[in-house]
N, C-alpha and C positions, 0 to 999 in steps of 0.2 A: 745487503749483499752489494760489492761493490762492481761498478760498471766494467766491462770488460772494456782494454783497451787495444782499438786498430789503427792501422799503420797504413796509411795511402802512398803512393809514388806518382807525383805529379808531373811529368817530362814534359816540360815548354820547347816547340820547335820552330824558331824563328828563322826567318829568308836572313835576316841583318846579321843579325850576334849568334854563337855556338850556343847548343842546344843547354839546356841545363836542366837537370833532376833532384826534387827538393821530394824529402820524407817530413811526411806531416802526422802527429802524432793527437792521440786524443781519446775520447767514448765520442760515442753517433754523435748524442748532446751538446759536445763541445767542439766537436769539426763541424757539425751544422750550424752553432750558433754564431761559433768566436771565427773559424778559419773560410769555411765555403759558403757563407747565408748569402753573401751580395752574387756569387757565379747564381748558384742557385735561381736566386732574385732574378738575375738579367734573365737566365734563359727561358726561366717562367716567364716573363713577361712575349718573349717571341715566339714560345712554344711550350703553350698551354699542360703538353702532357710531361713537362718537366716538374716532376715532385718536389715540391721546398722542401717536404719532413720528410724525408727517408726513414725508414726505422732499423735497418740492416748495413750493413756494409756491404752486401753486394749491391743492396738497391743504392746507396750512396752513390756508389761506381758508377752505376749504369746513368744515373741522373747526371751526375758531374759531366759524363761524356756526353749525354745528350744537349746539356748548357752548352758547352764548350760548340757544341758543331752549331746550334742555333744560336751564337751570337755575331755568328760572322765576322770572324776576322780572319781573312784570310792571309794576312803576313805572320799572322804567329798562332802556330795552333797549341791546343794541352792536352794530354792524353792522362787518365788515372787509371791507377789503377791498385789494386793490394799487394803490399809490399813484398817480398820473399822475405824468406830466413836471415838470408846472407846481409839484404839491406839494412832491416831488423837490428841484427849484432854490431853492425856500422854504427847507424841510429846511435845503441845502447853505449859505447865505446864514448861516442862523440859527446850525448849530453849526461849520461851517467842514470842519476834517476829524475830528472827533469822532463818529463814528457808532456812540459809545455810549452816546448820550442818546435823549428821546424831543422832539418839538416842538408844542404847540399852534399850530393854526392860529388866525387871529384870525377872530372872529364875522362873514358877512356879515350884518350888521346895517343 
């Protein structure tokens, strides 16, 4: 059976530089192993109840944002979260069937 694949929406919000929002694509396995293991890693290390394995995509979510708040950095924060439809078809347009890349979205500006 093959792994079902999800779509996270990563929006980096920096004091310095314009915001930017990257679509990460993948199964649990290969965003946990290849794209978010080191967030993961850090936040586990400052806050124990940050899961390294996730096994869902929502729990993915929830951990990534719990890393993100427990690593303190406060000039640039990152928020995740699951992708929409709309982002999705972006995504699909931009890489085709490659869904081993990542995609900025462009600035609405």
């Amino acid at each position: 059976m093959a792994k079902k694949t999800i779509f996270i929406r990563a929006t980096r919000i920096s004091l310095s530089r314009p915001s930017r929002t990257t679509i990460w694509a993948g199964t649990i396995d290969e965003l946990v192993n290849d794209v978010f293991g080191y967030t993961l890693e850090c936040g586990n290390s400052w806050n124990p109840k940050v899961n390294r394995c996730p096994k869902s995509a929502k729990s993915l979510v929830t951990n990534l944002n719990k890393a993100s708040e427990a690593s303190c950095r406060h000039y640039q924060d990152t928020y995740y979260e699951l992708a929409t439809e709309a982002e999705i078809a972006a995504y699909k347009a931009a890489n085709g069937d490659n869904l081993r890349s990542s995609y900025t979205l462009p600035n609405a500006a």
